[in-house]
N, C-alpha and C positions, 0 to 999 in steps of 0.2 A: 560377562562384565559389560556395561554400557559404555558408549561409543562417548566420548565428551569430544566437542566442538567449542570453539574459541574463534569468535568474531570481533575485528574490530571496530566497535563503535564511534558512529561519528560524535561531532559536537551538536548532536540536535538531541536533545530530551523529548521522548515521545509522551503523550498523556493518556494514550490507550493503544493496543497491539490486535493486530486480526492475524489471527494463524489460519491464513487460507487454503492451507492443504496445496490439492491441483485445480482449485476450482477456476473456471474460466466462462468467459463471456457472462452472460446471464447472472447466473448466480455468484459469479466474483463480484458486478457490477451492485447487486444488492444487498452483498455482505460490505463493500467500500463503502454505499449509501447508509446504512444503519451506521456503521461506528462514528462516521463523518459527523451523521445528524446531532450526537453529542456533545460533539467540541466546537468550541468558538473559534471564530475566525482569524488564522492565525497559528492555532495549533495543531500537533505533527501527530498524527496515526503512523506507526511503523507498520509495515504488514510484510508476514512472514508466506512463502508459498516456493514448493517444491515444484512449479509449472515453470520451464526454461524460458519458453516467451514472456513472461508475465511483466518483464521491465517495457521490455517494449508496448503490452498492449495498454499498463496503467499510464506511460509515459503519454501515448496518444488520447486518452480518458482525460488524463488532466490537463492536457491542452486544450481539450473541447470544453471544460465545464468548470474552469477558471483555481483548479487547484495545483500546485506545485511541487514537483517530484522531486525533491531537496537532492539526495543524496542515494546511493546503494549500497549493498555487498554481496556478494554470492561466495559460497563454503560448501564442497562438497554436495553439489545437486538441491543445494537450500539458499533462497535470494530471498534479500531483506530490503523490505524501501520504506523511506518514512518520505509521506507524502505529508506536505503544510496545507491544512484547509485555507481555501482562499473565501473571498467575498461574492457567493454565488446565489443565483436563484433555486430554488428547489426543483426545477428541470431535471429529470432523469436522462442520461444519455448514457446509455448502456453502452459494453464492449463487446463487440463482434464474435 
């Protein structure tokens, strides 16, 4: 039988979701850049990732590159962030 999980959901509506696994530094940094590239400014990408630092390393990311780390949750070894794309330049600033 599958395992069912029950999160609960803030008040932010996402308009697209990145299931980023464990990925870290580099390649989180270019999976957060593509979905980003999509939405307008303003709106929330939730991103799902089984990596325990990952609040902290997006939370420093969006502080460098002008986007806003709204809200969290974590459940069982699985954190959800929905970050609000902000008003930025196209500047890559990768995560360490």
């Amino acid at each position: 039988m599958d395992e069912t999980r029950c999160f609960e959901i803030p008040a932010v509506v996402p308009r697209a979701v990145l299931d980023a696994g464990d990925a870290r530094g580099k390649t989180l940094t270019e999976a957060l850049l593509c979905c980003l590239e999509s939405l307008g400014p303003g709106q929330v990408l939730e991103v799902i990732s089984q990596h325990l630092q990952v609040e902290a390393d997006i939370a420093l990311w969006c502080g460098a590159t002008g986007h806003e780390l709204v809200t969290s949750a974590a459940e069982a070894g699985t954190r959800r962030l929905w970050l609000r794309k902000g008003e930025v330049s196209e500047e890559a600033h990768f995560i360490a």
